[in-house]
C-alpha positions as CSV (number, residue, x, y, z in Angstrom):
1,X,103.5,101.1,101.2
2,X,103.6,97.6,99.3
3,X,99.8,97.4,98.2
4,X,100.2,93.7,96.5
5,X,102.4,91.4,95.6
6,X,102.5,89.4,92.1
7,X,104.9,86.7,91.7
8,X,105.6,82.7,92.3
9,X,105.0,81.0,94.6
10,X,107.5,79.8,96.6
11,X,106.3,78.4,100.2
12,X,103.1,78.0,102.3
13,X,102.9,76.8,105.8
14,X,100.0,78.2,107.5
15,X,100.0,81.4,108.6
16,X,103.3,81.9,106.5
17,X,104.0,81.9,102.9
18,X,106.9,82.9,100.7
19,X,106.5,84.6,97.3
20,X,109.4,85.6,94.5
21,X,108.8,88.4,93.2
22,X,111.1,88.9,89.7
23,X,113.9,87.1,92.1
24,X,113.3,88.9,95.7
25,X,111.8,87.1,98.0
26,X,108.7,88.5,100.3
27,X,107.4,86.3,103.5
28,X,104.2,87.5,104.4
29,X,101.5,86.2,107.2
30,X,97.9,85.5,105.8
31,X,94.7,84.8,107.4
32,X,93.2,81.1,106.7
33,X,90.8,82.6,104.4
34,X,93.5,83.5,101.4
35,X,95.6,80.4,102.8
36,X,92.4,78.2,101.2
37,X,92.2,80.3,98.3
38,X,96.4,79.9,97.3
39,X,97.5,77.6,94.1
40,X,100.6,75.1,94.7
41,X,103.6,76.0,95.5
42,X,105.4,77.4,92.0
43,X,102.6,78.4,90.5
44,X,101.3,82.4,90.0
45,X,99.9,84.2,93.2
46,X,98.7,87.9,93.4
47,X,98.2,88.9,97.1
48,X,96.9,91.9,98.2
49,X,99.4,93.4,101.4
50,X,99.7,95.7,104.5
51,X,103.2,96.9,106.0
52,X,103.6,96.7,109.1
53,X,106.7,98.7,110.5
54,X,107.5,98.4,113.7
55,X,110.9,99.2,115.5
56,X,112.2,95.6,115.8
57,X,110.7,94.4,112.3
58,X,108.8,95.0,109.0
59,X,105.8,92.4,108.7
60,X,103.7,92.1,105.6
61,X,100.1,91.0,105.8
62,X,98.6,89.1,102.8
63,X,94.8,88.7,101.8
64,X,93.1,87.3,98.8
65,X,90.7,90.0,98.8
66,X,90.7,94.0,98.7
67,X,87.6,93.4,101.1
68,X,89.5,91.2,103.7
69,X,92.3,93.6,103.4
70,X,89.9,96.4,104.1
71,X,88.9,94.9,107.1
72,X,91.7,94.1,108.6
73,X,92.8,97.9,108.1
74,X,89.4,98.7,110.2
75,X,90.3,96.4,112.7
76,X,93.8,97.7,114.3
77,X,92.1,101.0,114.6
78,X,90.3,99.9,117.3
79,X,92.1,100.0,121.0
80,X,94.2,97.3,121.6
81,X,93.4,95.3,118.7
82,X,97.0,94.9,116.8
83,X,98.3,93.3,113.6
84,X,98.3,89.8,115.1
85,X,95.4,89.4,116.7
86,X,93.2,91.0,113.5
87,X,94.6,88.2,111.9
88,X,93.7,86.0,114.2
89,X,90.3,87.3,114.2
90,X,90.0,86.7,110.4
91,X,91.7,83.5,110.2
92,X,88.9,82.2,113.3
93,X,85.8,83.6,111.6
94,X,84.5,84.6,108.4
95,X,84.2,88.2,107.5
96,X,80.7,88.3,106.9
97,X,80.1,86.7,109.8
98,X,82.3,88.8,112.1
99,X,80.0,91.8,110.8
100,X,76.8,90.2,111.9
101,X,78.1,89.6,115.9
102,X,79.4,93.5,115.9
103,X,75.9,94.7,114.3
104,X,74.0,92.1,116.9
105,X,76.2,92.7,119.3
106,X,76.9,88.9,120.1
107,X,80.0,89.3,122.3
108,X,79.5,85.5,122.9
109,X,80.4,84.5,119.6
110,X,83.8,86.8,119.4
111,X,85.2,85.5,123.3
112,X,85.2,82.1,121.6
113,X,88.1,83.3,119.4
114,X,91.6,83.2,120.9
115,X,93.2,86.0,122.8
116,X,89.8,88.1,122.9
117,X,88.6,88.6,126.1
118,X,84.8,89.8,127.1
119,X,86.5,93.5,127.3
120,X,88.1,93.1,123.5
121,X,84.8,91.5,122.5
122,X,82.9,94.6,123.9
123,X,85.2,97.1,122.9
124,X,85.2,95.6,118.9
125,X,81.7,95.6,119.0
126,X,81.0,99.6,120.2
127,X,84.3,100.8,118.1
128,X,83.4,98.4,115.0
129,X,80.0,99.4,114.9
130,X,79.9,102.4,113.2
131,X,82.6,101.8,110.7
132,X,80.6,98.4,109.6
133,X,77.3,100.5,109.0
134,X,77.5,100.6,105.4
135,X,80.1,97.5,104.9
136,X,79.7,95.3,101.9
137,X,81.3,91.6,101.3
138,X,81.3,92.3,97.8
139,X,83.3,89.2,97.1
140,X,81.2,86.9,99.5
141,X,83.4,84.2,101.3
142,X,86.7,84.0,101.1
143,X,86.9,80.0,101.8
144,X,86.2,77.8,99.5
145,X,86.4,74.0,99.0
146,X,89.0,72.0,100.6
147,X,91.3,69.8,99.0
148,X,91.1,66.4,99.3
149,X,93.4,63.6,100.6
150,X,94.9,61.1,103.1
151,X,96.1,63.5,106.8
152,X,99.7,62.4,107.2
153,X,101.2,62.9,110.4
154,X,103.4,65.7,109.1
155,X,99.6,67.3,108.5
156,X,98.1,67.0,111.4
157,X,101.6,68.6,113.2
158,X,101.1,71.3,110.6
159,X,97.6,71.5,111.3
160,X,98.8,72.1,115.0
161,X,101.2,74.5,114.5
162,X,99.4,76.7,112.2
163,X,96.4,77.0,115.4
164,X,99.3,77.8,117.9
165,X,100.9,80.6,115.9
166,X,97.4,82.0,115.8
167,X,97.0,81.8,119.7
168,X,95.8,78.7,120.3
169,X,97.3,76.8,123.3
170,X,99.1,73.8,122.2
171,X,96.9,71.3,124.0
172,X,93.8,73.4,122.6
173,X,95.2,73.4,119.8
174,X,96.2,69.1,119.3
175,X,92.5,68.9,121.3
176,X,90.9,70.6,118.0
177,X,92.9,68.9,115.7
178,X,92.4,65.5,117.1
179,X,88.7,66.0,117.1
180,X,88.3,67.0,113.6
181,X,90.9,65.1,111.3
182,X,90.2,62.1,109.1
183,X,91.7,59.9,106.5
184,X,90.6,61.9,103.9
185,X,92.0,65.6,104.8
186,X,94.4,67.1,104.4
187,X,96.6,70.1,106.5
188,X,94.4,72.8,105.6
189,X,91.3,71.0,105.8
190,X,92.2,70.0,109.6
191,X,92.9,73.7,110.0
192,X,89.9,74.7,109.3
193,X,87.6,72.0,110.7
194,X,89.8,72.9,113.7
195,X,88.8,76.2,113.7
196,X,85.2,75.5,113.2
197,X,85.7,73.2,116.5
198,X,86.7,75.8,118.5
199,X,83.5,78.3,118.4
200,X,81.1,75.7,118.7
């Protein structure tokens, strides 16, 4: 098991990024959570990782946080919940957040993210439940404040992309970003206005 990875690094393109560690290089998937958390590209990055095997691939999972990664362990237990769609869950809302609608049982809020259905939404909520009981957010929210500057087109197509790989439908998806961007935001701003657009 690869617990964390500490290196440079090396690409970021939401949900991927690229990391060289002492001259190998790891790609890993990461929720939109760590993605606002990473330096620029070339500087130092510790990440903390799941493995995924699977018969047709090995997929590494990255998270800012031992508490996200903890999470995200929880949530593939659960029926029918797999890698990608717990990190879809965790890109779409906030940890914190997800634990309050599965100890109030607001199914509404979790149909809103995409790819869970009133059944998923139910079934998270009764599995989830007891395994959340005692669950602290020790490190509070993983998001903090976006970076500044002028969207670019390139941005806003990255903005795109980065909702489609995470289920979105690609008109949902330039619907969202469309709605949210502005003149002084950049890709992973959009992103997560976008995001915020979407469960309203």
């Amino acid at each position: 098991m690869i617990g964390f990875l500490k290196g440079k690094l090396l690409h970021k393109q939401p949900p991927h990024l690229a990391i060289d560690v002492s001259g190998v290089g790891y790609e890993v998937e990461a929720t939109m959570g760590t993605f606002y958390q990473l330096p620029d590209v070339g500087e130092d990055i510790q990440i903390f990782t799941h493995l995924v095997v699977r018969e047709d691939a090995q997929l590494l999972f990255g998270f800012a946080s031992q508490t996200e990664r903890s999470l995200f362990r929880t949530l593939i237990k659960v029926n029918g919940v797999g890698a990608k769609m717990a990190l879809t869950i965790l890109s779409g809302i906030e940890a914190d957040e997800f634990t309050r609608c599965i100890m109030d049982s607001n199914a509404d809020r979790l149909v809103k993210l995409p790819g869970i259905g009133k059944k998923t939404a139910e079934r998270l909520i009764v599995e989830m439940r007891d395994r959340l009981k005692d669950w602290e957010l020790k490190e509070g929210s993983s998001q903090s404040s976006p970076h500044q500057g002028k969207a670019t087109q390139s941005q806003l197509e990255e903005a795109v992309s980065a909702l489609i790989s995470l289920g979105y439908k690609p008109q949902e998806a330039s619907r969202f970003v469309q709605a949210v961007a502005g003149d002084e935001m950049d890709s992973e701003s959009i992103i997560r206005e976008a995001l915020k657009a979407s469960v309203r």
